[in-house]
C-alpha positions in Angstrom: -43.6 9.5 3.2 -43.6 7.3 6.1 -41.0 5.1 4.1 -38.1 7.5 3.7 -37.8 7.1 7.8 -37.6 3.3 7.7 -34.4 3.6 5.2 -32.6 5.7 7.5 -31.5 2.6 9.0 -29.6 1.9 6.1 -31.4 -1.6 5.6 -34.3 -2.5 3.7 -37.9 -1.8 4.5 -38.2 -6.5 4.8 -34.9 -5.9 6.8 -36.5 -3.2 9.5 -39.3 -5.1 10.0 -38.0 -8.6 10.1 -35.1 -7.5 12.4 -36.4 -3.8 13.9 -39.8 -4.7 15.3 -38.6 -8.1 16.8 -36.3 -6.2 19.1 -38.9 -3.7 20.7 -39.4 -6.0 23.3 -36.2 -6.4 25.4 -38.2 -9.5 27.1 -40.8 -9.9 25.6 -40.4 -9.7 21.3 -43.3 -8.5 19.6 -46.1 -9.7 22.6 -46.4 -6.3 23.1 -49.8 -4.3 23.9 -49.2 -1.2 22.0 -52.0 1.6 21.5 -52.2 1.2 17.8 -52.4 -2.7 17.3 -54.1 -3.9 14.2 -57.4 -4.3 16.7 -56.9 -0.7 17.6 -56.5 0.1 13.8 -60.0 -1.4 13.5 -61.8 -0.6 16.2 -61.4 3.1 16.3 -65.0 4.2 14.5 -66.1 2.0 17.5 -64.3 3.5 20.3 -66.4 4.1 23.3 -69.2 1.9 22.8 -68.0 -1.1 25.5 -70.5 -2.3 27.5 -68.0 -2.5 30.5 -69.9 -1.9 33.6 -66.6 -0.7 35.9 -64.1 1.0 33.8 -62.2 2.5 36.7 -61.8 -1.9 38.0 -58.3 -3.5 37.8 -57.2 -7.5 38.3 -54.2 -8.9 39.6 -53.6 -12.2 38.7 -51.1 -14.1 41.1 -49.4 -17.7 39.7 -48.5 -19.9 42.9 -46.4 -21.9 40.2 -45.6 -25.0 40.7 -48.4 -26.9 42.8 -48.9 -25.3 46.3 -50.0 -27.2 49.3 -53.4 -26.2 49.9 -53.8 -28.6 53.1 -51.2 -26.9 54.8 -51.7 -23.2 53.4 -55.4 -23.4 54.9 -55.2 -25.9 57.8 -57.9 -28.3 58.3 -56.9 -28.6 61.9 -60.4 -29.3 63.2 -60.5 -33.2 61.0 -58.1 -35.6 62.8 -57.9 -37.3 59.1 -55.2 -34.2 58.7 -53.1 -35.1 61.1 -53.2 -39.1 60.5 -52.2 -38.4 57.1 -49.4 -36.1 57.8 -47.6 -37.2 61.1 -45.2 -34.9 60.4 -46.2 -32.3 58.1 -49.1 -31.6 60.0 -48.9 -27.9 61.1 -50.4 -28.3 64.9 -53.4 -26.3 65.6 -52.0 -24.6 68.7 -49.7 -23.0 65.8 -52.3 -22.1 63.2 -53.9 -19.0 62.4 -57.3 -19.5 63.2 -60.1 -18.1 61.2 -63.0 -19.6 61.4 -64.8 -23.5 61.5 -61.7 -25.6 62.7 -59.4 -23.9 59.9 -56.5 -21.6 60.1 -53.4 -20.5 58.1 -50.2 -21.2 58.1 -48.3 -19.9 60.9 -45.9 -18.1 57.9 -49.3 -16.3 56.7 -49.2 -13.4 59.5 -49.4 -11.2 56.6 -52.7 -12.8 55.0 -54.0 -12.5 58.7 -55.2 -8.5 58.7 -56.3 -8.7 55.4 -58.7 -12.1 56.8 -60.1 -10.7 59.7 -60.8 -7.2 58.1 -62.9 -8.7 55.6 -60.7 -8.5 52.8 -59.9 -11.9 52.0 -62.0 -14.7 50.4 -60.9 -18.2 50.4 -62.7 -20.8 47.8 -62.8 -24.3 49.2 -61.4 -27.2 47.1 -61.0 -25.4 43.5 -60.1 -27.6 40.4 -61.4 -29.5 37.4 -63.0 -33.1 36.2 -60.8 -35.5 35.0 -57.4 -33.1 36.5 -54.0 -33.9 35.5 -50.9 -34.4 37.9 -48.7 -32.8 35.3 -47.2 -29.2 36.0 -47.4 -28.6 32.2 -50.8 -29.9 31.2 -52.7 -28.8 34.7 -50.7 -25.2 34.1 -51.6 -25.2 30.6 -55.6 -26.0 31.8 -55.7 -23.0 34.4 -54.2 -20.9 31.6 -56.5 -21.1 29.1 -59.8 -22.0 31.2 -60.5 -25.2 28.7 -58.9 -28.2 30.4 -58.1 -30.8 28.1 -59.5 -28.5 25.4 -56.6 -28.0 23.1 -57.2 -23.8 23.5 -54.4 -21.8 22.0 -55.2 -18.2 24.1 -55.2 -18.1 27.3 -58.4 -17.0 29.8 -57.2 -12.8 30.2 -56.1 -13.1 26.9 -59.9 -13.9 25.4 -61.0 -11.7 28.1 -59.3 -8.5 26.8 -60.2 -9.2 23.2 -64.0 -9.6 23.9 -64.5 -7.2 26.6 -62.3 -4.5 25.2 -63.0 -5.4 21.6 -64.1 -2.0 20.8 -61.5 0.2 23.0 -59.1 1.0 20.4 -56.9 2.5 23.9 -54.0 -0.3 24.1 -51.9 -2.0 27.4 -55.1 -3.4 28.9 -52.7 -6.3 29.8 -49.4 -5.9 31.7 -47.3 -9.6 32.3 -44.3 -8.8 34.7 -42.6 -11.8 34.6 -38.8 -13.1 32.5 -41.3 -14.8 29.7 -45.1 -14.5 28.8 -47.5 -16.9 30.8 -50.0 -18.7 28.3 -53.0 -17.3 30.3 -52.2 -14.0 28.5 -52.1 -14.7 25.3 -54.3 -12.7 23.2 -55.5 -12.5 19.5 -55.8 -8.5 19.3 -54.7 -7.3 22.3 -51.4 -8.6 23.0 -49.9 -8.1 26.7 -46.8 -6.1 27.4 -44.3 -8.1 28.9 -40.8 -7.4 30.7 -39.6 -8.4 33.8 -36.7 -5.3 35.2 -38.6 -2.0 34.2 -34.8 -0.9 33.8 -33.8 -3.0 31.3 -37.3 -3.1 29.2 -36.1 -1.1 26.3 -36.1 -1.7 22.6 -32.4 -3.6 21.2 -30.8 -3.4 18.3 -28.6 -1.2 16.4 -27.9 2.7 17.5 -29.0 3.5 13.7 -32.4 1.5 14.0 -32.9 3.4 17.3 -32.3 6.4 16.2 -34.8 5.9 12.8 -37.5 4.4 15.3 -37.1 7.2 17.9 -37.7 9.7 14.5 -41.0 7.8 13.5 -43.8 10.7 13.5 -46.9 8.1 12.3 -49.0 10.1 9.6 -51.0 9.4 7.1 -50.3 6.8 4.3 -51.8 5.5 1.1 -50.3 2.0 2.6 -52.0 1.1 5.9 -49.7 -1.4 6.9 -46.5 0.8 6.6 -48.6 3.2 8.7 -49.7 0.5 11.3 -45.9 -0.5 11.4 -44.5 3.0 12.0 -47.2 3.6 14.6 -46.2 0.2 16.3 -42.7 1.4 16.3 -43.2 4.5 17.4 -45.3 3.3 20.7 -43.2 0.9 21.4 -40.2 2.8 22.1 -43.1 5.2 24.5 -44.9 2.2 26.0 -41.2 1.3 27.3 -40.3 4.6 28.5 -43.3 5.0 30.2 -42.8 1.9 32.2 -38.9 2.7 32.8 -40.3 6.1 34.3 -43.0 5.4 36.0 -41.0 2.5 37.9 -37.7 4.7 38.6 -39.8 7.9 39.8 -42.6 5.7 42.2 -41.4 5.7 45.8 -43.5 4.0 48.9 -42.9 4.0 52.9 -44.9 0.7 52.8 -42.5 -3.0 53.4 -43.4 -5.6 50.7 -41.3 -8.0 52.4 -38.1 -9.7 50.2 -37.6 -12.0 47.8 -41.1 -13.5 45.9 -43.6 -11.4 44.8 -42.5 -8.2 46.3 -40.5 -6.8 43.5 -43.3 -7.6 40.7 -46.1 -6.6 43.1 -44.8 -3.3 43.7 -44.3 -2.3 40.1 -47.7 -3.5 39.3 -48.3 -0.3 42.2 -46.2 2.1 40.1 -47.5 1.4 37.2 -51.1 1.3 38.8 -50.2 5.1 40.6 -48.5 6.5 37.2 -52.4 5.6 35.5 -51.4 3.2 32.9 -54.6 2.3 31.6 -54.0 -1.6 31.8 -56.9 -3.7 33.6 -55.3 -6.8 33.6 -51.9 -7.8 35.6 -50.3 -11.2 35.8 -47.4 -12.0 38.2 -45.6 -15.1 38.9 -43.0 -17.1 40.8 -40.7 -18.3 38.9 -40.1 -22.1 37.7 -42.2 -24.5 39.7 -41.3 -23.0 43.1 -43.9 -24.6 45.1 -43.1 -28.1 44.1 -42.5 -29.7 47.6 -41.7 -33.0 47.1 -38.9 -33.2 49.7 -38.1 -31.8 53.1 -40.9 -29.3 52.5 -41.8 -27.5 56.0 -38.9 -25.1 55.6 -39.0 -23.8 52.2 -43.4 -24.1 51.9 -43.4 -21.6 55.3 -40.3 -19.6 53.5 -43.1 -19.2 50.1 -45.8 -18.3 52.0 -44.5 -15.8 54.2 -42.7 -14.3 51.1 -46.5 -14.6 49.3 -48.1 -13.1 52.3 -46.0 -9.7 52.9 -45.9 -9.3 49.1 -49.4 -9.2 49.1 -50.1 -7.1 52.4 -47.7 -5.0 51.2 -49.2 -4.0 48.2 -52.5 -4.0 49.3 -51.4 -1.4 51.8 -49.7 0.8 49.1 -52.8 0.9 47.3 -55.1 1.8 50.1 -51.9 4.5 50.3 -52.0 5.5 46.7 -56.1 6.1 46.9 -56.6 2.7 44.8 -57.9 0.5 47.4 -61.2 0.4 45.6 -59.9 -0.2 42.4 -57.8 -3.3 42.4 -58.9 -6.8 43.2 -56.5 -10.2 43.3 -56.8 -13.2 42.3 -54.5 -16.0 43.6 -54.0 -19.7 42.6 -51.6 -22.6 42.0 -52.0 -25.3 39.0 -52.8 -28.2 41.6 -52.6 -29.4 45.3 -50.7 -31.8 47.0 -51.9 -35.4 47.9 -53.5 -35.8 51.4 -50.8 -37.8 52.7 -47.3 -36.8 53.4 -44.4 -38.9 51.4 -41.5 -40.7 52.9 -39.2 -37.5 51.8 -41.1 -35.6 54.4 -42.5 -33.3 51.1 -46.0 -34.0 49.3 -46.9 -35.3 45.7 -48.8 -34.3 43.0 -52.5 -33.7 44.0 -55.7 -32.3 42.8 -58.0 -29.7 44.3 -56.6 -26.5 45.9 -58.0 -23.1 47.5 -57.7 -20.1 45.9 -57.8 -16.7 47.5 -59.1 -13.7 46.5 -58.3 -10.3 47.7 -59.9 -6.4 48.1 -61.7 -3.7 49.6 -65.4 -5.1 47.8 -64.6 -8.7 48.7 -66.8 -10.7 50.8 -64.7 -12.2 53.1 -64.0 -15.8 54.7 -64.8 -19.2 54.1 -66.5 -20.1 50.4 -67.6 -23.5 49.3 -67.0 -26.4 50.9 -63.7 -28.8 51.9 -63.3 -31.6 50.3 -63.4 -34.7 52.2 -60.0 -36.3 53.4 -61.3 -39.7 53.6 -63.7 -40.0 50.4 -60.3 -39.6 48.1 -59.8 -40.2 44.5 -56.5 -42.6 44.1 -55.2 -40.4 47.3 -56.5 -37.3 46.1 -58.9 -34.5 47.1 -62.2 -34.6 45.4 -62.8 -30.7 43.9 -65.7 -29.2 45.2 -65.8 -25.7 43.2 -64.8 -25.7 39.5 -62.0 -23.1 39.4 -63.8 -21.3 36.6 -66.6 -20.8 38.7 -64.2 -18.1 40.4 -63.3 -16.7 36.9 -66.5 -16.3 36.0 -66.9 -14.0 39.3 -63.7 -12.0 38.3 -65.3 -11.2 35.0 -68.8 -10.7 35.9 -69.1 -9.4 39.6 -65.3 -7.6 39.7 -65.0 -6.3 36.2 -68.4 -6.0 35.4 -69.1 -7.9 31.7 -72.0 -10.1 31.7 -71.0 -13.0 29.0 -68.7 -14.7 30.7 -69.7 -17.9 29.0 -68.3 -16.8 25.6 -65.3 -15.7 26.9 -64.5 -19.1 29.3 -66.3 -21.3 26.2 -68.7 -22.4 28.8 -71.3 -21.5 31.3 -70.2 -21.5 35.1 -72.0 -19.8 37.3 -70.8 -17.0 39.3 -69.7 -17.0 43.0 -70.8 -14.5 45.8 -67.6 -13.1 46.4 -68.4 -9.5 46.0 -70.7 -7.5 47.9 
């Protein structure tokens, strides 16, 4: 009997699984996406029916957190409005990137400047929502859960996995790598797997309750819930060794750059290369590293460039690992910046903001169009593209399920940014 394991702990059976499950997740607690949840436990007479169209897709969702500057990430260098309103955060257009239509990038996004001119870059003009918020928590909270101002307690990939995958009883369809568990991940029945250091994602507690969890063999029980519990132990202790391995034996030639996103983007790789079968990946800066409010010109081109070679560094490792056509990301911040520059030399709370989305099956360049600089709201940019618009095109042009509506609580209609 499955039970006789659990008391060779020397505690209860209440005390194992008040105290032993909530330390499987080093960082994370119990938010862990195991492969026998009590969805799998379910599902499994229905495994194999999903009506996925690209099983072999994966999405990589980045968090620009803290509100990045949109006007001076894409440069609007062709509207002399730019430069009036930012005497002196005004990147010059003799040092932009240039692209295309009197826009360029940031001279820091050298990186983002391949992938562009390849074709492997999208950028969606003026993305945000009616009635948006200045606040980092409550504009954060809206990009989350795709439902401003709708009082939505899961978040957007969260929903996703449980209705796409609702009949794959096959667990770890979402991966956050990150210190704590964004909102936009939060899931009903299949609950993300969250650590930040692969090294130090391990189950804690006592040597005893390690060594009765490591001795789990799940079997068959007259009490389901003693059975789901012993299988959730057991995979828990697997899901983190997996990870621990597959991080310590991946090894790439290929230069994510430092500090930012490189360390999380290139364990998203290893993870990616060792075949976890996850489909959804969220990283994040952490804290609200994009708020520029003062002095920003040297620590916004620091960001980017950091952004940049993280993410031409992984795309390269992919293309390197044979999963170029696999993987698309997905990049955005919770709001912009105001059009004009404050007297700390920094920008304010703003509104609409691009977002950026990267791959081999992208259509690249310019999507949508950029809000006006003069026809403001209180100071702000107008949005021109509701961001969901762009989630709806993740979900039903990248990963290939149709209902998008159910899934964002709303119909928003798809854009061309896959070929």
């Amino acid at each position: 009997m499955i039970i006789r394991r659990f008391n060779g702990c020397g505690c209860s059976r209440r005390d194992f699984l008040q105290k032993g499950l909530y330390g499987i997740g080093a960082t994370a607690g119990l938010p862990l996406l195991l492969s026998r949840t009590t969805q799998a436990l379910t599902a499994q007479a229905l495994a194999g029916t999903s009506t996925e169209a690209h099983p072999e897709r994966i999405l990589v969702v980045v968090e620009l957190s803290g509100g990045n500057d949109g006007l001076n990430t894409v440069v609007p260098f062709g509207d002399d409005e730019y430069y009036r309103a930012r005497p002196n955060l005004g990147i010059a257009a003799s040092d932009a990137i240039a692209i295309e239509d009197g826009f360029g990038f940031h001279p820091a996004l050298v990186g983002f400047e391949r992938l562009y001119k390849d074709g492997l870059m999208a950028v969606v003009h003026g993305c945000g929502y009616d009635n948006p918020s200045l606040s980092h928590f409550s504009s954060m909270g809206f990009w989350h859960t795709g439902v401003p101002n709708g009082g939505e307690p899961l978040g957007w990939l969260g929903r996703l996995a449980d209705g796409a995958y609702e009949h794959d009883a096959q667990g770890n369809k979402i991966v956050n790598i990150g210190t704590r568990q964004s909102l936009a991940v939060r899931a009903r029945h299949h609950q993300p797997l969250v650590f930040n250091d692969p090294r130090s994602f391990r189950r804690e507690g006592s040597n005893a309750e390690k060594k009765s969890i490591e001795g789990l063999r799940p079997g068959p029980t007259e009490n389901p819930t003693l059975e789901f519990m012993a299988a959730t132990a057991k995979n828990a202790v697997e899901s983190s060794e997996f990870v621990r391995e597959a991080a310590a034996g991946y090894s790439t030639p290929i230069d994510y750059g430092i500090g930012g996103l490189s360390p999380q983007l290139r364990r998203v790789a290893a993870l990616i290369n060792a075949e976890m079968p996850t489909r959804l990946y969220y990283v994040s800066y952490q804290g609200n590293s994009f708020d520029t409010h003062v002095h920003q010109a040297d620590p916004h081109a620091r960001l980017l460039a950091y952004t940049a070679d993280a993410v031409r560094g992984f795309a390269e490792d992919l293309k390197r690992i044979g999963r170029a056509d696999d993987v698309a990301i997905m990049m955005f911040t919770e709001f912009g910046r105001r059009v004009e520059e404050n007297a700390s030399l920094g920008t304010d709370h703003g509104t609409a903001t691009p977002m950026f989305v990267i791959g081999n099956g992208v259509q690249g360049g310019l999507h949508g169009r950029h809000p006006s600089l003069t026809d403001l709201d209180d100071g702000n940019l107008i949005m021109t593209t509701d961001f969901r618009r762009v989630y709806a095109t993740m979900i039903e042009q990248w990963l290939g399920f149709e209902d998008s509506a159910s899934i964002l609580k709303g119909a928003f209609g798809p854009i061309g940014l896959f070929s």
